[in-house]
N, C-alpha and C positions, 0 to 999 in steps of 0.2 A: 446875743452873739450873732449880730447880724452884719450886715455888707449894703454898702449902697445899689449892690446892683445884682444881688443874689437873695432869696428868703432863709432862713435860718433851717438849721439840719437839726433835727432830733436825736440828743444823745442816748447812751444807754440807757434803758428805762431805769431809774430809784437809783444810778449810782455816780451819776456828777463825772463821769470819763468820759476822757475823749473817744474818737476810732483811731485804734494807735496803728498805721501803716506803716509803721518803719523795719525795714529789711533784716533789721538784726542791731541791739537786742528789739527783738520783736513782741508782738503781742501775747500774751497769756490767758490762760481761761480763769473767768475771775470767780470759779466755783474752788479752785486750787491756789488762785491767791488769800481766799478768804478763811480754808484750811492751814496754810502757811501762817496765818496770823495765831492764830490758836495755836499751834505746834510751837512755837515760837517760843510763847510762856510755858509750855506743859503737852509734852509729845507723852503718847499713850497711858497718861493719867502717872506719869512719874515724876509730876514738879518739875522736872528739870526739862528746859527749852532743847531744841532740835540742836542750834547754834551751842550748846553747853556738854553737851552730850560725848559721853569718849567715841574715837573712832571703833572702839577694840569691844567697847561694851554692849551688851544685852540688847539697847533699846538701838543701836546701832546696827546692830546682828540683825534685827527684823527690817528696818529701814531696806539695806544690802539688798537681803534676801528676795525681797517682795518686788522690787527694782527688778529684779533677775526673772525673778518666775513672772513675770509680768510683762517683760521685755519678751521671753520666749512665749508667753501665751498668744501675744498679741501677731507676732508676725512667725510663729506656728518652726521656732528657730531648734532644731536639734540636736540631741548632747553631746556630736562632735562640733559644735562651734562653741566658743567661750563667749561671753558676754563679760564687757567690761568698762569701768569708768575709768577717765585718765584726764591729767590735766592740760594746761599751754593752749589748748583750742584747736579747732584744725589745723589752725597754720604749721602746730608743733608736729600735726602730722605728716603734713608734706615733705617735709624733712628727714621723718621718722621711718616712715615704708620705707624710702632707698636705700639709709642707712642699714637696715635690717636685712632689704633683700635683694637688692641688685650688687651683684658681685663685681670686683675689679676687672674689669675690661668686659662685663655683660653690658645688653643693655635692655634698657623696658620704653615700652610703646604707651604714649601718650594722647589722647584728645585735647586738641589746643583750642576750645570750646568759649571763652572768657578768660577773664580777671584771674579766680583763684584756681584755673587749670594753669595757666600761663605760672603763676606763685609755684605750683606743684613742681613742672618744668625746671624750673628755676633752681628749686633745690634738690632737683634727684641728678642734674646735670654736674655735680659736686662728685657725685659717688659711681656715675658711668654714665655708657650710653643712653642718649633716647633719641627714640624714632619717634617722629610724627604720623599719628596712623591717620589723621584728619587736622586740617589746620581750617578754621571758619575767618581767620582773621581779615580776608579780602572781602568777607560781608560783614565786616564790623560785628561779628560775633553773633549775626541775625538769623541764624540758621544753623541745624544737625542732620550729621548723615545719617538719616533714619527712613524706613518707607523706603521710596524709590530711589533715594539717594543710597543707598547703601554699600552702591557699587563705587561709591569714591574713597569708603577704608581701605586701607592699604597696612598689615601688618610687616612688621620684620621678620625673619627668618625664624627667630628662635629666644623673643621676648622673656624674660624672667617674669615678667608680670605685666598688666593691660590696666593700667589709669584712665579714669574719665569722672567727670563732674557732672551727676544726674542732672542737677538743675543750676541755669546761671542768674543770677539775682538779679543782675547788671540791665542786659539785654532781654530779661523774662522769656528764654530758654528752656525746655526741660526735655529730656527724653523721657518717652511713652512705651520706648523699648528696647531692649538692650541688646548695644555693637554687637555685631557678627563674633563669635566665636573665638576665643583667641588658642593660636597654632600652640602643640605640642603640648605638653604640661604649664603655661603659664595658666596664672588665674586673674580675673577681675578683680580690682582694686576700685573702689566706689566711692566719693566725698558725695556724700548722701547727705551735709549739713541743710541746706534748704530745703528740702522734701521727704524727709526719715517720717517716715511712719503718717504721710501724707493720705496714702492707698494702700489697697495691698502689693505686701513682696513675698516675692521667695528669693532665700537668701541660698540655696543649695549653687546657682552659679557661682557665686560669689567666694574667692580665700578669703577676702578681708572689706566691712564698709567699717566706714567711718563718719560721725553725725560732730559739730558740734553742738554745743543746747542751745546758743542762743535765739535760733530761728525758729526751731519746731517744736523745740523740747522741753525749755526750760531756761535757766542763766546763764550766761556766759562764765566761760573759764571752763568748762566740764564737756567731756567729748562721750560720745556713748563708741564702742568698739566692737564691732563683732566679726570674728575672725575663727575661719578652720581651724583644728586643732593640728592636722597634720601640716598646714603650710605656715604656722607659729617653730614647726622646728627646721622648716627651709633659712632662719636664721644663717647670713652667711658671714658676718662678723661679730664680735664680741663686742655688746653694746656698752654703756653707762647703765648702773640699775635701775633708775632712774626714766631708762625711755627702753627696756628689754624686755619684749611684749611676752617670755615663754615666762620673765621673774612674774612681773603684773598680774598674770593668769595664776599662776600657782600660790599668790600671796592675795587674790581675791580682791582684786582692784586697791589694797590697803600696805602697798610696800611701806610708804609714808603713810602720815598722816593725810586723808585725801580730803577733796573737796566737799563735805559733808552734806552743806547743806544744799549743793549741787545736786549732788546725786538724791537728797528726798526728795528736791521740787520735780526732779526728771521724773523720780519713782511716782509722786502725785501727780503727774502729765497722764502717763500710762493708766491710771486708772479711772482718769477722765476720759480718758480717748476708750477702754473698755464701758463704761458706762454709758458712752455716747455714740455703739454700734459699732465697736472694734476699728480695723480700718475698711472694712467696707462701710463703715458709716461717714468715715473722714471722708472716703474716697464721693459718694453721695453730697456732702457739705458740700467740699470745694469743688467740684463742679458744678453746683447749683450758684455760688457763690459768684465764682468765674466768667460763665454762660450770662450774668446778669449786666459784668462789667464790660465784656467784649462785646457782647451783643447790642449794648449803646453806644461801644464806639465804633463798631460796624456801621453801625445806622447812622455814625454823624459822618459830613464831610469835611467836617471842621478838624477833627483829629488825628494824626499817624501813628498807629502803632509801630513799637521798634519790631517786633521776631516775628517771624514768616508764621502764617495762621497756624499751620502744622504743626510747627514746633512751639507753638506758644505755653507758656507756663501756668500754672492752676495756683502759683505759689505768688508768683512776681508779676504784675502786669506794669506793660512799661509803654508810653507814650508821647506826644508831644500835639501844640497846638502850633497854630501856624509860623510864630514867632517868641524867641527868646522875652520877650518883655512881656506877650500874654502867656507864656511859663510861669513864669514869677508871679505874675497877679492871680493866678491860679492856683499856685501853692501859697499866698499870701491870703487869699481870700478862703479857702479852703482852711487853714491852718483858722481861720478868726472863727470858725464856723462848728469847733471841733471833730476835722479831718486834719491829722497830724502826721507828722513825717512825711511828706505826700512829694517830695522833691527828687529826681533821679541823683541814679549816681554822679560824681561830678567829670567821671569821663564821658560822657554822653547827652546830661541834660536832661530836659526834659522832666516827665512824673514818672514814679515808681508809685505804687499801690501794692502794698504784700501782704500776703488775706489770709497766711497761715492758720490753721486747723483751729487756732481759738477767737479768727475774727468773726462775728457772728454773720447770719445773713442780712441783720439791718444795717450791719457797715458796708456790705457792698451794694444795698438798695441805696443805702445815704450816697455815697460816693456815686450810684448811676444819677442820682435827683440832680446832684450838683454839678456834676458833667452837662446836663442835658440844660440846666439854667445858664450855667457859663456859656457853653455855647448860643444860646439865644441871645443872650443880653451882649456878647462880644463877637458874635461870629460874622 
């Protein structure tokens, strides 16, 4: 797997994989893919596979369970917040928060931050107001009021609720700390899909985050939810069952039939990520991880990073070479090399790199070698 003008990258050791950098569905810890296989045919010595299994029965009931008390273990979550699985993906939540809680003629305050803040916008503007408490869009999403910036939010008077998007995939984004305060009784609303359970949190700011799996947690289709219990009954309209987050909670994430085998792979994330020093161990990993990748494109002059250094992401690293055509041979030659998904988004260009909590440290060493070759051999 070689290139005419790069040396070959060393895949995983004994497992024939590529480094999968693709943003979403993303990479997996393959110590919980290889449990997945096993459970598959025969989850806790019951002959019957994971996939086979009732949502309502026994070997179900522990699956749940363990998901739950593991989900609070890990991020230290409290018995007024519920924990919960739900389907549709984020996106179904963007929709879902307004409906729920911005009232006819209220309105809620927004971070217009990227891509799926902009998505959020879009459908809470269906059910009321929104203020823009930050809009980054004149820097092409390359920057957050965070640090010294802080003094450019600007809340509304009397917000129902504070939206923002921890981390932006797009532009490699993230905030390291969280917007000023929000006025009167609103609460934080957090799409925490790209960075859930990356470092440590405390969720006590927080009414309501929301994760999908496919970036940090697990498959796509399956959202992790965790929400106050007293701002679950700020409910201000009468939902569908279906998306009514006080039904959800009180019916144990299983109104329907749920995403089953969503929610094990999420529950065997979770005790990967405890086995592998909780999240102050993630939080350790991916800046080690990170610190390897920036650090060489620091050192080159050959490359641009997209996000302002400050705000740059631990999850997403995003860049470009000097010209669209040495992009392409970059991710072309890269891809032959097994570094995969390595192409930005397509509003931007450019490379993305996403190093999620199951890339190991030899895919972000791989990806500095071949950076540092590219640029010799092209620059």
């Amino acid at each position: 797997m070689t290139t005419a003008s790069s040396g070959p990258v060393s895949l995983p050791v004994g497992t024939g994989r590529a480094f999968n950098f693709s943003a979403g569905p993303g990479v997996l810890p393959e110590d919980v893919l290889n449990r997945a296989r096993e459970d598959l045919l025969d989850l806790f010595g019951t002959g019957v596979g994971i996939l086979e299994h009732s949502h309502r029965g026994k070997a179900y009931d522990r699956v749940l369970e363990e998901a739950i008390a593991d989900a609070r273990s890990l991020a230290s979550i409290p018995d007024d917040f519920e924990v919960m699985f739900v389907q549709g993906g984020a996106t179904t939540q963007c929709f879902q928060i307004p409906m729920a809680f911005l009232p006819d003629g209220g309105t809620a305050d927004y971070f217009e931050t990227g891509k799926w803040a902009k998505d959020s916008i879009h459908e809470a503007e269906r059910y009321g107001g929104v203020h823009l408490a930050f809009s980054g869009a004149e820097s092409r999403f390359g920057e957050l009021p965070q640090g010294g910036d802080v003094s450019r939010v600007s809340y509304s008077s009397g917000p129902a609720y504070v939206h923002y998007t921890s981390n932006n995939t797009i532009m490699g984004t993230e905030w390291h700390e969280l917007p000023p305060t929000p006025p009167g009784d609103a609460f934080f609303v957090c799409d925490a899909s790209s960075d859930i359970f990356s470092r440590p949190i405390d969720v006590s700011p927080y009414g309501l985050i929301y994760a999908g799996g496919q970036k940090n947690l697990g498959p796509a289709g399956t959202v992790l939810v965790i929400a106050r219990k007293d701002v679950l009954e700020r409910q201000v309209r009468e939902l569908p069952w279906m998306l009514d987050y006080r039904l959800i909670a009180q019916k144990q994430s299983r109104f329907n039939t749920p995403p089953t085998f969503g929610v094990y792979l999420i529950g065997q994330t979770f005790k990967w990520i405890i086995e592998n020093g909780g999240l102050e161990g993630m939080r350790a990993h991916n800046e080690r991880k990170a610190k390897i990748i920036y650090d060489t494109l620091d050192a080159s002059g050959f490359y641009t990073p997209h996000a302002r250094v400050q705000d740059r992401s631990l999850m997403n690293v995003t860049f470009k070479t000097p010209s669209e055509d040495l992009d392409k041979r970059f991710i072309a030659e890269g891809e032959s090399q097994g570094l995969r998904y390595l192409g930005g988004h397509r509003s931007i260009g450019g490379m993305r790199a996403s190093v999620y909590n199951a890339m190991p440290v030899e895919g972000a060493e791989a990806l500095a070698s071949f950076l540092r070759e590219f640029e010799r051999t092209h620059g």
